[in-house]
C-alpha positions in Angstrom: -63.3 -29.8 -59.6 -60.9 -27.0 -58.6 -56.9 -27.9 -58.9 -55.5 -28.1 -55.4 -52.6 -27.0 -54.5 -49.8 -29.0 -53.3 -48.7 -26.9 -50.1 -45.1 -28.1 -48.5 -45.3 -28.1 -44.7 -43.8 -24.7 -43.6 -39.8 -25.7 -42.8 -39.7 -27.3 -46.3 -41.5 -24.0 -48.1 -38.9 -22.5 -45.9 -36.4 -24.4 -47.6 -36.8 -24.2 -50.8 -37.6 -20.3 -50.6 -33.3 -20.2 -49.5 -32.3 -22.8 -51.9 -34.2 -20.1 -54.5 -32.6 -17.1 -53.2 -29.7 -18.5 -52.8 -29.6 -19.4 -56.9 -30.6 -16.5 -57.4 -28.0 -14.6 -55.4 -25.0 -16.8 -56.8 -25.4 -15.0 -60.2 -24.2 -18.4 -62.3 -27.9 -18.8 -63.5 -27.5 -17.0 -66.2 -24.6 -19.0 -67.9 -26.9 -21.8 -67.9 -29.3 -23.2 -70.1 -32.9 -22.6 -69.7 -34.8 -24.7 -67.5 -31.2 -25.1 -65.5 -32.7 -23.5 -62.4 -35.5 -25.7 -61.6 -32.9 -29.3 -62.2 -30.7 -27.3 -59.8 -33.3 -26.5 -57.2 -34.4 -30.0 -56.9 -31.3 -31.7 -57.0 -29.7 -29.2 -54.4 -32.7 -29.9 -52.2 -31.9 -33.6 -52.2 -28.4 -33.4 -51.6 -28.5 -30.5 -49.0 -30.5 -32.3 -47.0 -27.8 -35.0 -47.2 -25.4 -32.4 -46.7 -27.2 -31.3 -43.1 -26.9 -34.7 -41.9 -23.4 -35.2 -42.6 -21.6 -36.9 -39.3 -18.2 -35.5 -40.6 -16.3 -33.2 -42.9 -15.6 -35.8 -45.0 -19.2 -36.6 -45.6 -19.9 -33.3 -46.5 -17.3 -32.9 -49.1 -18.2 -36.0 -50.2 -21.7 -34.9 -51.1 -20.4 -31.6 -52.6 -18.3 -33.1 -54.8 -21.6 -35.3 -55.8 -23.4 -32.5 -56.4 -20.7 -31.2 -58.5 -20.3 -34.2 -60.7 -23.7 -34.5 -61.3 -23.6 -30.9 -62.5 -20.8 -31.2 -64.3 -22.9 -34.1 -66.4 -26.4 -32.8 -66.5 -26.4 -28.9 -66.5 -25.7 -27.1 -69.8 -24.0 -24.4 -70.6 -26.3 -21.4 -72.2 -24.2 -21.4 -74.9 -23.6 -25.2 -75.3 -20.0 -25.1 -76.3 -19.3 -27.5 -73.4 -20.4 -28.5 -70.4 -20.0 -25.9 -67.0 -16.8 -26.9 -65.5 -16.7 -28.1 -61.8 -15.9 -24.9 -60.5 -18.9 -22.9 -62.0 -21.6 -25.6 -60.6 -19.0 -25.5 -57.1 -19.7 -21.5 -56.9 -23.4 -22.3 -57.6 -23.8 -24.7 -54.5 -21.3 -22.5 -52.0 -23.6 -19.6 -52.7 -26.8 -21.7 -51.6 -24.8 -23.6 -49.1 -23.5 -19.4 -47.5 -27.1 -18.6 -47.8 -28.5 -21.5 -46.2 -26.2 -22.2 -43.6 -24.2 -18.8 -42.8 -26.8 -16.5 -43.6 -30.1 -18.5 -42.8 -28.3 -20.6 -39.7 -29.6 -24.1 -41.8 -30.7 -27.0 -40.5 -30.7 -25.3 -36.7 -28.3 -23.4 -34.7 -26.4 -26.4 -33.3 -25.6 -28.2 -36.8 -24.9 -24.5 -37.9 -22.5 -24.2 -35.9 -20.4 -27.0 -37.2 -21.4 -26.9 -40.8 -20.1 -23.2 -41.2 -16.8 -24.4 -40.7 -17.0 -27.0 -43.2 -18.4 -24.7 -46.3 -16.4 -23.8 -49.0 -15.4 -19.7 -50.0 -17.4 -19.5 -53.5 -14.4 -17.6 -55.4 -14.8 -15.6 -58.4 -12.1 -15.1 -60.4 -11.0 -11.8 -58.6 -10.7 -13.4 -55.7 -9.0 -15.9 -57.8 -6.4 -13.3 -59.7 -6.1 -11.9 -55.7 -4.6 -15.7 -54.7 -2.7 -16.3 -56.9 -0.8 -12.9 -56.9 -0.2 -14.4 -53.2 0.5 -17.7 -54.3 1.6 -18.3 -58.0 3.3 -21.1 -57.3 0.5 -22.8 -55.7 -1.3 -24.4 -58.7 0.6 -24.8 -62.1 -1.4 -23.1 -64.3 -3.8 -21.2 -62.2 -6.6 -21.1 -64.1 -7.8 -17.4 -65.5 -11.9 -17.8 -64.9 -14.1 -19.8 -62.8 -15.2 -21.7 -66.1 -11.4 -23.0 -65.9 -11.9 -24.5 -62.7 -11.7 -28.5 -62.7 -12.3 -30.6 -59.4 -8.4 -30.6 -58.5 -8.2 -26.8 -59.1 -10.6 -26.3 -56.9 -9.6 -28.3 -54.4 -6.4 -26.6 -54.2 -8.4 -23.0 -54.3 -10.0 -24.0 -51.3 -6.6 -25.3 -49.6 -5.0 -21.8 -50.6 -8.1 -19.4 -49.0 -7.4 -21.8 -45.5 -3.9 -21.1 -46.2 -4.3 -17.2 -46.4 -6.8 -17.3 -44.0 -4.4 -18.9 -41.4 -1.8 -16.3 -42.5 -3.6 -13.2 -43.2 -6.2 -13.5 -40.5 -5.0 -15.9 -37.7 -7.6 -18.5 -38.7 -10.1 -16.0 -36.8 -12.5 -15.7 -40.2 -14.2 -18.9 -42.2 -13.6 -19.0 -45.7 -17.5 -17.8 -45.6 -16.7 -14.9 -44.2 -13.4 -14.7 -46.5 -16.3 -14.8 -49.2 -17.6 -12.0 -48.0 -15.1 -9.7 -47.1 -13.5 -10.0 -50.2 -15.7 -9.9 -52.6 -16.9 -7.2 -51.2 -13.8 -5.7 -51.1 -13.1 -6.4 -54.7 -15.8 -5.3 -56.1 -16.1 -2.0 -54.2 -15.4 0.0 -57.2 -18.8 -1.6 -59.1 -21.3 -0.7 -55.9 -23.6 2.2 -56.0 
């Protein structure tokens, strides 16, 4: 008898196809160990379906930071010197989360609409030397690389973009779109 295949109904291949890409696109892969991929995939399709149905902001951070614990405890580093720090499996999930949300307008255009608000600017660590030139004061010591990053530094990363993006934008962009601007702007020099 011929294996079948195991076909997911077409909004879950859908899904999962993002949640790929959007891996894929976050670069951090490749600090992780083999076989990190596929533990991420499933366990981000668990929680960002969680993540969709969350009432509040507050329930959405909530499961983020779930994510990122469980990360934190069962991802490896490639090089196994220690486990990824909260910030590296963070960037990780705001990547998929842009791509899935922002990008892909996940779960559907009304919960879109709120969700964008509530994501999460997945800073690198020039956009992190670019803050805290703005704002050295902000976090005693601001850590140097996103493998520095632990859940309170991040928090505070995340309070600092809002903070410049009230400041330097009039609140008119989403810390998304602060991604996106300045990442792109940082990194100008490096595109073709």
């Amino acid at each position: 008898m011929k294996n079948q295949l195991k076909l997911n109904e077409p909004k879950k291949a859908r899904l999962h196809s993002i949640v790929d890409v959007g891996l894929d696109f976050s670069a951090m892969i490749r600090l992780f160990e083999k076989g990190s991929k596929r533990k991420l995939h499933r366990e981000m399709l668990n929680k960002i379906e969680e993540m969709f149905d969350a009432k509040s902001e507050g329930e959405f951070k909530r499961s983020h930071s779930k994510f990122c614990e469980w990360g934190e405890k069962e991802i490896s580093l490639a090089r196994k010197t220690k486990p990824p720090s909260y910030g590296q499996i963070a960037k990780t999930l705001d990547v998929v989360l842009k791509v899935a949300v922002y990008y892909c307008h996940l779960p559907d255009c009304v919960k879109y609409l709120q969700i964008s608000k509530w994501l999460n600017a997945a800073v690198d660590t020039k956009m992190m030397n670019f803050l805290r030139e703005r704002y050295p004061e902000h976090i005693k010591p601001w850590p140097k690389t996103i493998a520095q990053v632990h859940n309170s530094d991040y928090m505070k990363i995340q309070e600092i973009v809002r903070k410049f993006i009230n400041t330097e934008h009039n609140g008119r962009i989403t810390p998304v779109q602060f991604d996106d601007m300045y990442w792109e702007a940082l990194n100008r020099q490096r595109l073709p």
